[in-house]
Legacy VTK file of the C-alpha trace (Angstrom):
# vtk DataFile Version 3.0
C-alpha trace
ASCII
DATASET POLYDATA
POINTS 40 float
5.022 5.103 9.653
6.584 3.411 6.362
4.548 0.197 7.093
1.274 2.561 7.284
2.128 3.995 4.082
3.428 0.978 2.142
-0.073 -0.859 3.201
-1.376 2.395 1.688
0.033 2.217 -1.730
-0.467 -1.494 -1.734
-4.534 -1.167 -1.141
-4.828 1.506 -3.485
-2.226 -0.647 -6.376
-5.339 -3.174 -6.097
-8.258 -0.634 -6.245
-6.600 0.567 -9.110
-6.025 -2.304 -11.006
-10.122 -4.059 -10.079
-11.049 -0.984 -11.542
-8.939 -0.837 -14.556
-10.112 -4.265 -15.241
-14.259 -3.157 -14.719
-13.119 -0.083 -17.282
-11.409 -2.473 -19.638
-15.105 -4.913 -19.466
-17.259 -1.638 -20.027
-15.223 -0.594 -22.496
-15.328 -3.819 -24.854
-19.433 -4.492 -24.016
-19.513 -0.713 -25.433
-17.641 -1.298 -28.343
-19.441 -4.593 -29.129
-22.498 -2.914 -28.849
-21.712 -0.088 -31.254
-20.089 -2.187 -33.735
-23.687 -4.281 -33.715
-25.823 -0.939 -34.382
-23.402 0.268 -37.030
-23.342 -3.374 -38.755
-27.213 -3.487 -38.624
LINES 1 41
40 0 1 2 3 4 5 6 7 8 9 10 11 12 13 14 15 16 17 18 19 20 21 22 23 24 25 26 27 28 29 30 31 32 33 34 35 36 37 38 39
């Protein structure tokens, strides 16, 4: 049962962290982007 729930926490430590680092991406291509239209 602990090996079940260790695989658990380990699958859902790296779901967390690829999507952490998508969030982080989004997050700077929308800052870019509204830095650009408040420059212009």
């Amino acid at each position: 049962m602990s090996q079940i729930i260790a695989l658990a926490s380990v699958l859902l430590g790296s779901f967390c962290l690829t999507n952490v680092r998508r969030l982080s991406e989004v997050w700077s291509l929308l800052c870019l982007s509204i830095k650009l239209k408040t420059g212009l």
